[in-house]
C-alpha positions in Angstrom: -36.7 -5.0 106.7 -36.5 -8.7 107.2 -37.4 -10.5 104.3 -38.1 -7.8 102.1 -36.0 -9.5 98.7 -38.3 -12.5 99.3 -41.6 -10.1 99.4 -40.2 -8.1 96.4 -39.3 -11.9 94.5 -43.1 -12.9 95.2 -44.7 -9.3 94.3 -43.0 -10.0 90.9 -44.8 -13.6 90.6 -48.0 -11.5 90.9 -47.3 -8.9 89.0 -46.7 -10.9 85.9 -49.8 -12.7 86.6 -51.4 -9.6 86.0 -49.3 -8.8 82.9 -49.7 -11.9 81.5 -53.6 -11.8 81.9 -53.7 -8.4 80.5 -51.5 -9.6 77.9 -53.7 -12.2 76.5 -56.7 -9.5 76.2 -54.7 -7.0 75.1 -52.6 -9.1 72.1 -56.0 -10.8 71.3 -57.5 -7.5 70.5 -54.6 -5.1 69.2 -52.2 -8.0 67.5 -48.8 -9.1 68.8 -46.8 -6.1 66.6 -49.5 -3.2 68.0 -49.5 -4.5 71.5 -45.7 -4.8 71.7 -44.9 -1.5 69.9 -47.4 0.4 72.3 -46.2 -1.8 75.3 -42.2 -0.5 74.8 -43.2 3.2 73.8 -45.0 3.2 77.5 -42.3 1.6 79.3 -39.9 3.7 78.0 -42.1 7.2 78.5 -42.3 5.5 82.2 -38.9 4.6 83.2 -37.8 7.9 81.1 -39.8 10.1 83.6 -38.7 7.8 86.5 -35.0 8.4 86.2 -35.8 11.9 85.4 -37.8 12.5 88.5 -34.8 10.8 90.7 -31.5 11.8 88.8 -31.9 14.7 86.8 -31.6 13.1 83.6 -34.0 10.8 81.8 -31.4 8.5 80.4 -28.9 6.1 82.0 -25.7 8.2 82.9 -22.6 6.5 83.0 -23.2 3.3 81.3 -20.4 2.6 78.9 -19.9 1.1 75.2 -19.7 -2.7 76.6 -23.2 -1.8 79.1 -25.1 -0.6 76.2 -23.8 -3.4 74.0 -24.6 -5.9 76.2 -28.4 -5.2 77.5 -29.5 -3.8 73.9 -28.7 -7.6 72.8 -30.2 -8.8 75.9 -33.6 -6.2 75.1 -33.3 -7.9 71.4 -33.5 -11.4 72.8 -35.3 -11.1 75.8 -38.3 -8.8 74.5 -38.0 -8.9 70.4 -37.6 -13.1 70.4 -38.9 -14.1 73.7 -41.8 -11.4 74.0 -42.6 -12.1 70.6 -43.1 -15.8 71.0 -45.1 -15.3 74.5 -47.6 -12.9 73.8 -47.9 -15.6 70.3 -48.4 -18.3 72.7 -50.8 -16.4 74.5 -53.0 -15.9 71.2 -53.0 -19.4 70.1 -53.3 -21.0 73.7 -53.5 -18.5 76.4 -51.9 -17.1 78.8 -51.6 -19.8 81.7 -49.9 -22.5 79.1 -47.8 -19.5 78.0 -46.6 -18.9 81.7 -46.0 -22.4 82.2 -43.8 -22.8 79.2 -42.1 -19.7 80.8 -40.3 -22.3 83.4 -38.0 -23.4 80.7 -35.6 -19.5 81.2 -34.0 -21.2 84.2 -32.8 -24.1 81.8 -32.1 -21.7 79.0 -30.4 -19.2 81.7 -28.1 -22.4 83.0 -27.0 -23.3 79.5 -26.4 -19.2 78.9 -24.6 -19.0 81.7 -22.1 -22.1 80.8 -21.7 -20.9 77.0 -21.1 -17.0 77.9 -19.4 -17.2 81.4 -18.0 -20.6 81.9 -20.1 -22.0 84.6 -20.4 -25.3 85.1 -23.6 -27.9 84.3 -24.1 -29.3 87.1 -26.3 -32.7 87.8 -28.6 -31.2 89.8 -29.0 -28.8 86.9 -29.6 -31.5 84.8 -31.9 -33.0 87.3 -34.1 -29.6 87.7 -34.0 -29.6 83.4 -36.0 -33.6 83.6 -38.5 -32.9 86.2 -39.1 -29.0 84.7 -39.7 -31.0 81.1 -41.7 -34.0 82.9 -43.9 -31.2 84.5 -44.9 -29.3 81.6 -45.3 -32.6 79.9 -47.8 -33.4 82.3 -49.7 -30.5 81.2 -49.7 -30.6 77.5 -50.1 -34.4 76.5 -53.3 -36.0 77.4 -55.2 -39.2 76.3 -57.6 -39.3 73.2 -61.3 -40.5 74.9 -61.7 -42.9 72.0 -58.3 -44.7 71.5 -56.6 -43.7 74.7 -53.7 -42.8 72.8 -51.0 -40.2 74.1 -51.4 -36.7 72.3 -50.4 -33.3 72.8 -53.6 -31.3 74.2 -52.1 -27.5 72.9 -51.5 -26.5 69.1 -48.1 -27.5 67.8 -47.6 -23.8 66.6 -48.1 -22.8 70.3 -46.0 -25.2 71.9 -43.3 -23.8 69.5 -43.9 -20.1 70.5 -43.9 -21.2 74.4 -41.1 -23.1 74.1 -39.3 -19.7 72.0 -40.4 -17.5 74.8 -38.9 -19.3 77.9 -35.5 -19.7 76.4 -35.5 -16.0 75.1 -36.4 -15.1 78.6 -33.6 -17.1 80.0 -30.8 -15.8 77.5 -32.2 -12.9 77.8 -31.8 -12.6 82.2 -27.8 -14.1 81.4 -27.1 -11.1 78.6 -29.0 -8.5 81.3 -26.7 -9.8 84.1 -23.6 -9.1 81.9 -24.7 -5.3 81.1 -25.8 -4.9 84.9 -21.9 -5.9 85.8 -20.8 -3.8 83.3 -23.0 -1.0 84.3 -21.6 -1.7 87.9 -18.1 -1.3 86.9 -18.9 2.1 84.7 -20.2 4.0 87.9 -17.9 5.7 89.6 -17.2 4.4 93.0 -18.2 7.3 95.2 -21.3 7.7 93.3 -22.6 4.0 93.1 -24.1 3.5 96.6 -26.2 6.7 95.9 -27.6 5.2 92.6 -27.5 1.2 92.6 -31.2 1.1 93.8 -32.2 2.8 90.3 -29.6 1.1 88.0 -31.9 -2.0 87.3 -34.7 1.0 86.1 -32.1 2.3 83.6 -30.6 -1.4 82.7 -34.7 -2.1 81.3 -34.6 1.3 79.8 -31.8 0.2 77.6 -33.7 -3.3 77.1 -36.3 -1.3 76.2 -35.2 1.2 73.2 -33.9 -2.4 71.5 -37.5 -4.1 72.2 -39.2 -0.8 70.3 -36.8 -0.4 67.7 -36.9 -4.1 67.0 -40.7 -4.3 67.4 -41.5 -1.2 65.1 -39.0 -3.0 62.4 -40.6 -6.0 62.0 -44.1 -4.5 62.4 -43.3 -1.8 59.7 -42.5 -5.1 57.1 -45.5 -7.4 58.2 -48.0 -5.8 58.6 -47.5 -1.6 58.1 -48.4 1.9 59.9 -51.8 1.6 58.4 -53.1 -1.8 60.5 -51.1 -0.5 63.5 -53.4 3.0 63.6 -56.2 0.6 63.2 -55.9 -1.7 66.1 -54.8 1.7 68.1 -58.5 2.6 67.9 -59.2 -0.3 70.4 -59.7 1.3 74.0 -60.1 -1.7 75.8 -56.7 -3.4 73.7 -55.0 -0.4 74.6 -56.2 -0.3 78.5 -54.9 -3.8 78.4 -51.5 -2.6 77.4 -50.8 0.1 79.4 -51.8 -2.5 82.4 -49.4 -5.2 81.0 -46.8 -2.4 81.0 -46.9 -1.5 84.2 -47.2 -4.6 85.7 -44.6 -6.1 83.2 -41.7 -4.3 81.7 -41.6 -1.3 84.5 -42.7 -2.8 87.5 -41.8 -6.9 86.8 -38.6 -6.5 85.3 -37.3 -3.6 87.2 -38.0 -5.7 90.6 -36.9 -9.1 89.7 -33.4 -7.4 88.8 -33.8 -5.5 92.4 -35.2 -9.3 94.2 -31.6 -10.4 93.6 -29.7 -7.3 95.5 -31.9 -8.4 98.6 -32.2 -11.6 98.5 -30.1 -15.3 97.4 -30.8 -15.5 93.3 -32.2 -18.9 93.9 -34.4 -18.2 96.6 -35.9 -15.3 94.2 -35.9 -17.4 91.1 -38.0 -19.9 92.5 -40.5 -17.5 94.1 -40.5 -15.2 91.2 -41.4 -18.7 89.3 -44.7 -18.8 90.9 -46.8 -17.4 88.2 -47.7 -20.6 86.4 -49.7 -21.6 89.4 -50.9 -17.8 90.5 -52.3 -18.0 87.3 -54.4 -21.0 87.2 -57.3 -19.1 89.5 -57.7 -15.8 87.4 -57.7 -18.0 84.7 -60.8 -20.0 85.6 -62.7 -16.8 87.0 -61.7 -14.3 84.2 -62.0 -16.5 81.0 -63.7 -19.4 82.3 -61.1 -21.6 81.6 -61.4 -25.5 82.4 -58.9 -26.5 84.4 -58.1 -30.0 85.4 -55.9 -31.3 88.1 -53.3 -33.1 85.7 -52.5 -29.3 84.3 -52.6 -28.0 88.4 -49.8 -30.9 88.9 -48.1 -30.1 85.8 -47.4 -26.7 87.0 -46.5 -27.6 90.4 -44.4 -30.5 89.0 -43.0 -27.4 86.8 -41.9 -25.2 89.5 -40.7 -27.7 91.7 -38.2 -27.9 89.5 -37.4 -24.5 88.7 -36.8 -24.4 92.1 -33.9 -27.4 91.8 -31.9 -25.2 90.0 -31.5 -23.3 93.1 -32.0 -25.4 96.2 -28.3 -26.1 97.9 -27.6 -29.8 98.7 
């Protein structure tokens, strides 16, 4: 089918919108520990009965020392660290602000890719980096009515969290792409054609099993069993978070890695980069958000130069 990596690339756009609007109900109401421990139990019992249902097995067969190695760091950066901060920045600002700080990965993923496999900055890289950061500045500084004054429009705190969750989502994509070669390598060669469509399910199971360990940790010494069994009694907080885990972890993350076997990486970074301005419409309907054009332009402005990282001179 013609086009189909550039269909699946802009079907992941939306489907994060819908995680990430889930997201901000479902943090709001459970907490960020709850959510995120219930969020990478699902995905797991999900992608466990997935690769059960297709191979046999409900575990990733055949990946090695270096492929486990590799994508639990990338699950410990990428969902512990970056999920952490996002679903944090969804709480203090919401969730369209928290998307838009989520164009900063390709910078993060450019600078992870030069410090871990040696590829070069270029200056259109640099370029993208300026107009990415003008964009979201757009967005976030506005004028005081009374002095006309420059001043940042969003909490500090949250600014902080959204700028923690784009660059662990960035690290995060580089570290998955080193356990996905590795994985690669690990198949046998008579047996890879048969199984490379699933191997991006099993790479985010791996993710996964780091995101819930590292989740239920850190949960267990902030806050304890007894709050999490609490917030569990929220139906709607939990309704929320089996919809951000299908729409995120399972369906998102699984596709974006599968976008890139079908289509150019850039052409599916950029479309997959969509979601700050998806976003701004549910936004306005579902919470009744005020939306002005400066933060319409700032996104735009945003993704325009996501989309530099990738465009070919």
């Amino acid at each position: 089918m013609q086009y189909i990596g550039e269909i699946i690339s802009i079907g992941v756009a939306l489907s994060w919108t819908i995680t990430a609007l889930f997201g901000e109900v479902g943090s709001k109401r459970l907490g960020n520990f709850t959510f995120n421990v219930w969020r990478m139990l699902l995905t797991l019992f999900m992608l466990m009965l997935l690769l059960f249902v297709i191979t046999g097995v409900p575990y990733p067969q055949y990946a090695d020392t270096a492929t486990w190695f590799w994508l639990l760091l990338s699950g410990v950066v990428g969902f512990v660290i970056g999920d952490y901060c996002l679903f944090n920045s969804y709480i203090i600002m919401g969730s369209r602000f928290g998307q838009l700080f989520m164009t900063l990965a390709p910078m993060a993923a450019a600078f992870s890719a030069w410090i871990f496999l040696g590829q070069r900055l270029s200056v259109q890289s640099l370029l993208a980096m300026i107009v990415t950061l003008f964009g979201i500045g757009i967005s976030v500084f506005g004028k005081k009515k009374n002095d006309g004054k420059v001043s940042l429009k969003l909490p500090l705190k949250g600014i902080f969290f959204g700028i923690g969750a784009g660059i662990g989502q960035g690290v995060g994509l580089v570290l998955s792409k080193i356990g996905i070669d590795c994985y690669t390598h690990a198949v046998p060669a008579d047996i890879l054609p048969s199984i490379q469509f699933i191997l991006p399910f099993s790479a985010t199971l791996i993710r996964c099993i780091a995101g819930f360990v590292g989740f239920f940790f850190i949960m267990n010494i902030h806050v304890g069993f007894k709050r999490f069994f609490e917030k569990s009694h929220d139906r709607k907080g939990l309704l929320c978070t089996v919809g951000a885990t299908l729409f995120g972890p399972f369906i998102g993350v699984s596709f974006s890695l599968m976008a890139v076997q079908y289509t150019a990486a850039g052409i599916a970074s950029t479309l997959m980069a969509l979601t700050p301005i998806f976003i701004l419409l549910p936004s306005y309907y579902i919470f009744h958000q005020r939306i002005s054009w400066r933060e319409v332009v700032g996104a735009l402005v945003s993704v325009f130069g996501v989309s530099l990282f990738f465009l070919e001179w």
